[in-house]
PyMOL Python script that loads the backbone (N, CA, C, O; Angstrom):
from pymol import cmd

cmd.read_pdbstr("""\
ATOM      1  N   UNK A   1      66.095  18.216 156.816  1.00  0.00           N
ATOM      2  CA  UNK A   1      65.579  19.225 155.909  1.00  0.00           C
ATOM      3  C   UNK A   1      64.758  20.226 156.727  1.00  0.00           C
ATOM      4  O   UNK A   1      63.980  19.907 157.626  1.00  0.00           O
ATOM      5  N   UNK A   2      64.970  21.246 156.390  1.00  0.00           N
ATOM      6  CA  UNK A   2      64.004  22.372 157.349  1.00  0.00           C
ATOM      7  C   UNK A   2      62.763  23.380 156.533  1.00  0.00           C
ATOM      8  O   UNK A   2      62.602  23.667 155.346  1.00  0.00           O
ATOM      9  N   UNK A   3      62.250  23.626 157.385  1.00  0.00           N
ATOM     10  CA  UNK A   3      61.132  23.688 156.369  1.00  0.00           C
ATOM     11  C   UNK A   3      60.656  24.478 155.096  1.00  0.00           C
ATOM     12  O   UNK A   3      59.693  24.397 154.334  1.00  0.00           O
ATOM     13  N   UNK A   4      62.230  25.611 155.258  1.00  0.00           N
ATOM     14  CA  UNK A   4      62.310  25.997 153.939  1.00  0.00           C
ATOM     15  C   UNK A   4      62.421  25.173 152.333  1.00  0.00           C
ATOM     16  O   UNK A   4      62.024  25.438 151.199  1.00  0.00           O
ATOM     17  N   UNK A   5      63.148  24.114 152.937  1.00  0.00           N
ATOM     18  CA  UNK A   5      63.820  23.562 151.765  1.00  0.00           C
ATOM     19  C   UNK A   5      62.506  22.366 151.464  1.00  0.00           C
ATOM     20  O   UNK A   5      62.567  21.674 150.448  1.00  0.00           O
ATOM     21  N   UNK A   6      61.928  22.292 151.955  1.00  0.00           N
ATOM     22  CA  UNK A   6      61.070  21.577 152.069  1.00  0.00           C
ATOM     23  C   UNK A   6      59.486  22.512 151.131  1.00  0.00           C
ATOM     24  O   UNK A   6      58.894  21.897 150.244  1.00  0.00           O
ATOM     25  N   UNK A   7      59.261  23.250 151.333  1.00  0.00           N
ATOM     26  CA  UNK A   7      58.581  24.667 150.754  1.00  0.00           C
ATOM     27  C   UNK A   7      58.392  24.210 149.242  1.00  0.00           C
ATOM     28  O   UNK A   7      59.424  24.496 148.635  1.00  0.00           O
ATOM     29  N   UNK A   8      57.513  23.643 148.459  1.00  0.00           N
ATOM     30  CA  UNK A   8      57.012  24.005 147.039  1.00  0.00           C
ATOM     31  C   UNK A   8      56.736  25.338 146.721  1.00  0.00           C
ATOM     32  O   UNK A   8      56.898  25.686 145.552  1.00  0.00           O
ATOM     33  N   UNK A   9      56.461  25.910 147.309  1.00  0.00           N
ATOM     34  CA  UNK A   9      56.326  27.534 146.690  1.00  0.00           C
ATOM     35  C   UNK A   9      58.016  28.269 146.967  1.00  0.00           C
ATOM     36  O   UNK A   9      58.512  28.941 146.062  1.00  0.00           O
ATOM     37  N   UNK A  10      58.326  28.178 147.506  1.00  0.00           N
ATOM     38  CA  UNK A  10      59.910  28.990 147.236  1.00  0.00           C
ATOM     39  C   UNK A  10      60.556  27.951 146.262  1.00  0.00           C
ATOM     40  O   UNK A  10      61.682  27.676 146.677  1.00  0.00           O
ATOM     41  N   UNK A  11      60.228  27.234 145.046  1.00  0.00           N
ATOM     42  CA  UNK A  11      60.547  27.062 143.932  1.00  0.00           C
ATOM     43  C   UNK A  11      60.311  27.789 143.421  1.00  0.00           C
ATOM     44  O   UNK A  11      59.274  28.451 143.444  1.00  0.00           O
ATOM     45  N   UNK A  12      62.067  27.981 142.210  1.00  0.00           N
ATOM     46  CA  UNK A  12      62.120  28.998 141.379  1.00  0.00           C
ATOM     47  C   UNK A  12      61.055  28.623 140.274  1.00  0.00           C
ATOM     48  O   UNK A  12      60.611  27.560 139.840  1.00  0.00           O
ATOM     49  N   UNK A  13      60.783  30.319 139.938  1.00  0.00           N
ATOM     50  CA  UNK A  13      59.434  30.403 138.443  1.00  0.00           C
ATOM     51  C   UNK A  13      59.889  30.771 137.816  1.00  0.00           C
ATOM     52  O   UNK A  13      60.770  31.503 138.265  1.00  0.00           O
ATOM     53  N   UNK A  14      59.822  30.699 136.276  1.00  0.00           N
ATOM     54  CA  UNK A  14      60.301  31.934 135.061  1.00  0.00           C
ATOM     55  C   UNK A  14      58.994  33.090 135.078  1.00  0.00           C
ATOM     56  O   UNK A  14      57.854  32.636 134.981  1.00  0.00           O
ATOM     57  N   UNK A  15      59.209  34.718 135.213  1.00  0.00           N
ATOM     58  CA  UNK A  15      58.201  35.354 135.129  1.00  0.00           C
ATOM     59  C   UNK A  15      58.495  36.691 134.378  1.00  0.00           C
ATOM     60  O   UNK A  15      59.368  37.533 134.584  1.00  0.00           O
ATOM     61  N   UNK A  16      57.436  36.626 133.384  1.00  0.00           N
ATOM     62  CA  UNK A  16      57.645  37.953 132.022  1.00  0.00           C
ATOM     63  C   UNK A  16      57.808  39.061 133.443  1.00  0.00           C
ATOM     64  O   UNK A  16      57.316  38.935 134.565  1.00  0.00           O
ATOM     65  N   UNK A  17      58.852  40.352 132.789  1.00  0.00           N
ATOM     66  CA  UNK A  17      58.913  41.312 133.529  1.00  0.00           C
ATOM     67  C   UNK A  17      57.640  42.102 132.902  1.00  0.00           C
ATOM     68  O   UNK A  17      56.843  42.545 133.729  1.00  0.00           O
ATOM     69  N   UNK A  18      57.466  42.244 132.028  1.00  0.00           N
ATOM     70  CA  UNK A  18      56.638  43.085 131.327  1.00  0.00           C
ATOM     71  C   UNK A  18      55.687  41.676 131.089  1.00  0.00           C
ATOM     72  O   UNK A  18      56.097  40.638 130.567  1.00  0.00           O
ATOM     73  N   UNK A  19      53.903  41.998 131.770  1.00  0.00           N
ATOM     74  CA  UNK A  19      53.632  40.607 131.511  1.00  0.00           C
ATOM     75  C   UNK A  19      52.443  40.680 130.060  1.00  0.00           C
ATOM     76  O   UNK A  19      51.579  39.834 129.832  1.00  0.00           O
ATOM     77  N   UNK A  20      52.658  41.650 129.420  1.00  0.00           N
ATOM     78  CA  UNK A  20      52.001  41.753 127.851  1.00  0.00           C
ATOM     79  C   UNK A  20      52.837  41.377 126.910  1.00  0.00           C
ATOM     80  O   UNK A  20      52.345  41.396 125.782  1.00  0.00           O
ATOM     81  N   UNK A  21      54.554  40.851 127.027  1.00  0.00           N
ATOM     82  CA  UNK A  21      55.379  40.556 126.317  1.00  0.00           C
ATOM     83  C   UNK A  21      55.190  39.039 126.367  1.00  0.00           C
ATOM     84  O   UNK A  21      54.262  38.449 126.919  1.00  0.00           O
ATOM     85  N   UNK A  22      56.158  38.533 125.741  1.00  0.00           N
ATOM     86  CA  UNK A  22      57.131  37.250 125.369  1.00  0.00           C
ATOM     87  C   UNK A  22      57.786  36.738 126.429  1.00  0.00           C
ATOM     88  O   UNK A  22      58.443  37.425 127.211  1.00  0.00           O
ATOM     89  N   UNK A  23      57.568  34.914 126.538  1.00  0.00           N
ATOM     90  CA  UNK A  23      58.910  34.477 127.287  1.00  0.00           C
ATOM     91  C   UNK A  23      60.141  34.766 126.339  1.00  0.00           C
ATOM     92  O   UNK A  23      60.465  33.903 125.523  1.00  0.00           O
ATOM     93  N   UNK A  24      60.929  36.121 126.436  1.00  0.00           N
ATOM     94  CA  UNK A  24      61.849  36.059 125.974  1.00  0.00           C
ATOM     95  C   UNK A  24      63.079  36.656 126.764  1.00  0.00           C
ATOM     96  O   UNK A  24      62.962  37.661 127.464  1.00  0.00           O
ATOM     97  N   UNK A  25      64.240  35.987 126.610  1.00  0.00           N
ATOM     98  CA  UNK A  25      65.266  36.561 127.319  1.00  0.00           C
ATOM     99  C   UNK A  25      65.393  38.068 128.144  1.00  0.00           C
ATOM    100  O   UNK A  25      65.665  38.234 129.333  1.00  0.00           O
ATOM    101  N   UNK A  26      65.227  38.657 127.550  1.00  0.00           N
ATOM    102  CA  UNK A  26      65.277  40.361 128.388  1.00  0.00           C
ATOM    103  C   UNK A  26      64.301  40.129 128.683  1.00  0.00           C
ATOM    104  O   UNK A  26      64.722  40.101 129.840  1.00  0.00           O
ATOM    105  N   UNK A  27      62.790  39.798 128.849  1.00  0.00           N
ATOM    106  CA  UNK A  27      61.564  39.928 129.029  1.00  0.00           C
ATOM    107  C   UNK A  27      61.487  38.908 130.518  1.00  0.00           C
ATOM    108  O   UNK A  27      60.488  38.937 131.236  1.00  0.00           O
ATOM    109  N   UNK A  28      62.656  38.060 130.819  1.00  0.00           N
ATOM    110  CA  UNK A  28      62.686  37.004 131.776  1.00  0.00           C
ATOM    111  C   UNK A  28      63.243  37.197 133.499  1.00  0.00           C
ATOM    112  O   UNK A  28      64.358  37.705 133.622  1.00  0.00           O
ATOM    113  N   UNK A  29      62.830  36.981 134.209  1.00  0.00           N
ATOM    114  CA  UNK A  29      63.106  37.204 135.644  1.00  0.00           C
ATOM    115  C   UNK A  29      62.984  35.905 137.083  1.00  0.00           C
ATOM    116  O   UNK A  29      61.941  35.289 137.300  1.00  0.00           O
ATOM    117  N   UNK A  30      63.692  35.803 137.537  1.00  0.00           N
ATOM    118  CA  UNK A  30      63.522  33.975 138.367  1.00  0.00           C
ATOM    119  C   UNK A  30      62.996  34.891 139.973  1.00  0.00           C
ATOM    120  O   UNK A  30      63.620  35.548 140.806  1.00  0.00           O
ATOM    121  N   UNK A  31      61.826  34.570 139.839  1.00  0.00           N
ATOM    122  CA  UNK A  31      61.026  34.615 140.900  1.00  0.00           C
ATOM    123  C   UNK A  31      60.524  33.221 141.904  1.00  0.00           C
ATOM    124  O   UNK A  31      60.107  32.349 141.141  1.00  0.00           O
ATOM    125  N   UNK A  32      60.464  32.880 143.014  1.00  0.00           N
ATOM    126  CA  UNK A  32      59.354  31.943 143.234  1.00  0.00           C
ATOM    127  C   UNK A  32      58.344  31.718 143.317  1.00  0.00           C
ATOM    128  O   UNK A  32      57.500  32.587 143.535  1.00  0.00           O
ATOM    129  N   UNK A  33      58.046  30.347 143.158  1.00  0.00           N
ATOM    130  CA  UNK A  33      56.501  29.943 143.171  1.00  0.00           C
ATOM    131  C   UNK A  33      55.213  30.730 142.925  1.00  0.00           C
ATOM    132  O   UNK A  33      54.391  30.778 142.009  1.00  0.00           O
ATOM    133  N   UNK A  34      55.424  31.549 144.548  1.00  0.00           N
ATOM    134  CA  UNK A  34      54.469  32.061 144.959  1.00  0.00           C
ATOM    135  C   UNK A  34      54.237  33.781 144.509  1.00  0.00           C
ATOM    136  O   UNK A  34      53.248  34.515 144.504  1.00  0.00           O
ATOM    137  N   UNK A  35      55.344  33.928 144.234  1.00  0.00           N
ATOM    138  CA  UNK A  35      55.529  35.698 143.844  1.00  0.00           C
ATOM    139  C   UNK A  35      55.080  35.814 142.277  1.00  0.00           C
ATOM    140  O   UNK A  35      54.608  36.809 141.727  1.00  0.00           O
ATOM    141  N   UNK A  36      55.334  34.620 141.743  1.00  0.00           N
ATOM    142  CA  UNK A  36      55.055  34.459 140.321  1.00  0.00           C
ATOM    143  C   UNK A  36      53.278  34.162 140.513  1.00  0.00           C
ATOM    144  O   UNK A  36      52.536  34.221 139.532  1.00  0.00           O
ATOM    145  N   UNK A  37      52.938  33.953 141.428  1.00  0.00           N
ATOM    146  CA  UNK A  37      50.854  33.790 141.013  1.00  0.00           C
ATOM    147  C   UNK A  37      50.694  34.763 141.644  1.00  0.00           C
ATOM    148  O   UNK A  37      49.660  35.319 141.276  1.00  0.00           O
ATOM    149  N   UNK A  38      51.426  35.533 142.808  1.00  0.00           N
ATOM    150  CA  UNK A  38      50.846  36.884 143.334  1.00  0.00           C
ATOM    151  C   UNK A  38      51.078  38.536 142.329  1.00  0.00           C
ATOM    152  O   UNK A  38      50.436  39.586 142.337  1.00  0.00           O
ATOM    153  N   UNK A  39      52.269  38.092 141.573  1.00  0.00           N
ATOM    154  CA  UNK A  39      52.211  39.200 140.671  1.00  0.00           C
ATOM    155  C   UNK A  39      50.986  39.084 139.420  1.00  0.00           C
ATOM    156  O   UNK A  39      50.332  39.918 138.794  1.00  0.00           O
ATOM    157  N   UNK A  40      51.065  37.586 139.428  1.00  0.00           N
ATOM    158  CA  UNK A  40      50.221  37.650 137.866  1.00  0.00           C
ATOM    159  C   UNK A  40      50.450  38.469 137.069  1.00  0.00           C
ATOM    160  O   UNK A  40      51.589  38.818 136.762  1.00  0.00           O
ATOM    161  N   UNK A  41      49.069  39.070 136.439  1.00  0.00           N
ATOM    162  CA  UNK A  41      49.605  40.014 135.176  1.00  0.00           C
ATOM    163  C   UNK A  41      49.519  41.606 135.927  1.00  0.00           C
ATOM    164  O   UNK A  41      48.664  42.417 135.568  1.00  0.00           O
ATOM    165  N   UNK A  42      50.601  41.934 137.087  1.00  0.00           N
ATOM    166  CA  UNK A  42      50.298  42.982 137.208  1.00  0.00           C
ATOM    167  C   UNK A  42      51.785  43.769 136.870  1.00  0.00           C
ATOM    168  O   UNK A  42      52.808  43.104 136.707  1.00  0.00           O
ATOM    169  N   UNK A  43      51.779  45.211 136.786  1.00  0.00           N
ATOM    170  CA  UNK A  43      52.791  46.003 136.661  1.00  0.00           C
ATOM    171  C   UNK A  43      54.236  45.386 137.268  1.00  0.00           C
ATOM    172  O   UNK A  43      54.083  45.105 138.457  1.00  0.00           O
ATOM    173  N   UNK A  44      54.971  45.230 137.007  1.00  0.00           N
ATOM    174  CA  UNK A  44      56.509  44.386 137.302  1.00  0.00           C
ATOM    175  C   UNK A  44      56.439  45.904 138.580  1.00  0.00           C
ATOM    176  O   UNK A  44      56.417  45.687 139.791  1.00  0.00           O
ATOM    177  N   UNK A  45      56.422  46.886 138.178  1.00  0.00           N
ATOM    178  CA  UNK A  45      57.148  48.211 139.306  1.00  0.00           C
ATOM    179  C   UNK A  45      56.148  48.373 140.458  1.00  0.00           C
ATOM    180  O   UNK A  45      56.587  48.755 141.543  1.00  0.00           O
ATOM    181  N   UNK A  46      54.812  48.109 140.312  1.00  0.00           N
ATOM    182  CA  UNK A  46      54.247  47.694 141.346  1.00  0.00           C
ATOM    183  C   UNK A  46      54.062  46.759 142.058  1.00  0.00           C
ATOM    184  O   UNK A  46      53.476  47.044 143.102  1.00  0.00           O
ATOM    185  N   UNK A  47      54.310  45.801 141.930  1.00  0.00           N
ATOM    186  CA  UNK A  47      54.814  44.704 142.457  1.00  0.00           C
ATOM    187  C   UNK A  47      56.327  44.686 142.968  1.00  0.00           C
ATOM    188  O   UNK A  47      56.480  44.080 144.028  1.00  0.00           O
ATOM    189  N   UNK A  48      57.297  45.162 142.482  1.00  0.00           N
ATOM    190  CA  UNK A  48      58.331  45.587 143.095  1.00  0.00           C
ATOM    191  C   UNK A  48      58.271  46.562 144.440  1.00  0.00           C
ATOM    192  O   UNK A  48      59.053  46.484 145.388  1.00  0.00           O
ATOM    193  N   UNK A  49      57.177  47.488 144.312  1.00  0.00           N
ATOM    194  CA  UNK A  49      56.702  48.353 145.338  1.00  0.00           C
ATOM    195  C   UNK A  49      56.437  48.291 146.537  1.00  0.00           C
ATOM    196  O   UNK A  49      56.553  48.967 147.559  1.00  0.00           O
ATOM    197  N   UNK A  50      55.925  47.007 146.086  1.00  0.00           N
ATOM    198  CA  UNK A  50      54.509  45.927 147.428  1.00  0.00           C
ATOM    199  C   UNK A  50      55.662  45.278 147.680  1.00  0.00           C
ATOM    200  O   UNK A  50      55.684  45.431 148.901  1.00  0.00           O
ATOM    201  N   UNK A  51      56.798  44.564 147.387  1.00  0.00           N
ATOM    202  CA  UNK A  51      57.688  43.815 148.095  1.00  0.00           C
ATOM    203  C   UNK A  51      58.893  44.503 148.819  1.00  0.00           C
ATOM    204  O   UNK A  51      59.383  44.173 149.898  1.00  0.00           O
ATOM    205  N   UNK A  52      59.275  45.554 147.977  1.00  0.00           N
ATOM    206  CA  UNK A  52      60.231  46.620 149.102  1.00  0.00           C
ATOM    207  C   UNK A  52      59.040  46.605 150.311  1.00  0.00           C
ATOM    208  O   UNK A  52      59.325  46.053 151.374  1.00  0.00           O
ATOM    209  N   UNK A  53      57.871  47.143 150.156  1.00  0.00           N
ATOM    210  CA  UNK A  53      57.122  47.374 151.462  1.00  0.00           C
ATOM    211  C   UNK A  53      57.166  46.488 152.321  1.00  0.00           C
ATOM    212  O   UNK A  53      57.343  46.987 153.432  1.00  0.00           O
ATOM    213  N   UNK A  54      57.076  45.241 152.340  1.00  0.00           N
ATOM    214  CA  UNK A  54      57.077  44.231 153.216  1.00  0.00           C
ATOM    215  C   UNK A  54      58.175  43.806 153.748  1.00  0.00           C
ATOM    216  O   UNK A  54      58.322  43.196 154.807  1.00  0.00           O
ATOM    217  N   UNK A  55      59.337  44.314 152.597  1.00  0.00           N
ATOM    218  CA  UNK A  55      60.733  43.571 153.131  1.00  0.00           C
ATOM    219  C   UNK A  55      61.027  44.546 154.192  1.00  0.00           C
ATOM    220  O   UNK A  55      61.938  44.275 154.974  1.00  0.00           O
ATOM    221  N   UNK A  56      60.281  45.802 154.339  1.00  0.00           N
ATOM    222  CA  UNK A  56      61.067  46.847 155.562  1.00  0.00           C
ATOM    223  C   UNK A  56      60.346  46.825 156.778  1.00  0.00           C
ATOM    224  O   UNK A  56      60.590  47.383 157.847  1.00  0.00           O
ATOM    225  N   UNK A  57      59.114  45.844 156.321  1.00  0.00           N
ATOM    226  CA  UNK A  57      58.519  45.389 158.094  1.00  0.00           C
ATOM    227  C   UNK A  57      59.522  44.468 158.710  1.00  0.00           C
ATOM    228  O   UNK A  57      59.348  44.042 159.852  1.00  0.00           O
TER     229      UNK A  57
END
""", "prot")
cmd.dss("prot")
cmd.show_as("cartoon", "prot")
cmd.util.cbc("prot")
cmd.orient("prot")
């Protein structure tokens, strides 16, 4: 096993896109672990923002 797979936080999360809504179907997105407590309740498009940014380092 390597140490990804091994990783509790790169388990998948269920996370509201909109996080003032409903666990509800359109409202639903599979994030992991860790992206799901770092977004918390913030803007889904800013948080999308902050992760394009990092993915282009």
């Amino acid at each position: 096993m390597d140490e990804i797979d091994g990783d509790k936080e790169l388990i998948c999360s269920l996370d509201r896109i909109d996080s003032n809504g409903h666990y509800e179907k359109d409202n639903l997105q599979v994030v992991c672990k860790f992206a799901n407590r770092w977004k918390g309740d913030s803007d889904n498009d800013e948080f999308i923002r902050l992760i394009n940014m990092l993915s282009k380092r």
